[in-house]
N, C-alpha and C positions, 0 to 999 in steps of 0.2 A: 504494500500500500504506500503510496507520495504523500509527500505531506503537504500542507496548504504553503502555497506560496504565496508571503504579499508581493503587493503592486500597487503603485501611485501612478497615476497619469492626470495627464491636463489633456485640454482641448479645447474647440469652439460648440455653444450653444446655437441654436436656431430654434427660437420657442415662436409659435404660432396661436394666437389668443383668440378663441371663436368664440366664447359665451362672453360677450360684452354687458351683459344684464345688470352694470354696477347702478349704485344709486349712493348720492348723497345727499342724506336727507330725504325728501319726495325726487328732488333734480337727477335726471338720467344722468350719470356718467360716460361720456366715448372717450375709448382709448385706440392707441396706433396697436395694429393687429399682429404685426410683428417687433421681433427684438433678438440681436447677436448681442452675445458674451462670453465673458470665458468660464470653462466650466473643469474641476478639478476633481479627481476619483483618488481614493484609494482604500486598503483595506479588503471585504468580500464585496460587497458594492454600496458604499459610502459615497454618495457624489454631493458638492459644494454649486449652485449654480447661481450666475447673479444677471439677474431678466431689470431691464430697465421698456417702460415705455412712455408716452405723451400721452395724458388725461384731458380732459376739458370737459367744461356741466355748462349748458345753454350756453353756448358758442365762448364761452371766457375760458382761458387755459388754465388751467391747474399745475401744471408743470409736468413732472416727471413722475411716475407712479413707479416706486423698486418693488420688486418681489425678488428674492433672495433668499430662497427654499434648500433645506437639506433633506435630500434624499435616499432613503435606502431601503436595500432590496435584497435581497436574497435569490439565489438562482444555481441551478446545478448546471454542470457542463461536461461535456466529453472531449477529450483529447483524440484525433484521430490519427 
């Protein structure tokens, strides 16, 4: 039997935003539908990811909306 190898890696993000249904307050929230960033793994699957996009409520901008989610996951794999 192998034993676990860690691993650290980086990369780039491409996060694509389809339920726009935000609200502030009663005021619909739109935001920009996409967002690149960089995105950092390690460990079994441990991944680091930072989503920046452009908000705006009845046409005035809000600025920059971050979501900066840690993710993790578990998953088996086969070596072949």
């Amino acid at each position: 039997m192998r034993g676990v190898r860690p691993y650290v890696g980086a990369g780039l993000n491409y996060t694509y935003f389809y339920n726009d249904k935000l609200k502030a307050g009663d005021a619909p929230v739109s935001i920009k539908h996409s967002s690149f960033g960089p995105a950092l793994q390690a460990g079994v699957d441990v991944k680091r990811i930072w989503m920046r996009t452009s908000a705006s409520a009845g046409g005035a901008d809000l600025g920059s909306l971050k979501i900066d989610p840690w993710v993790i996951g578990i998953g088996v794999g086969m070596k072949f």
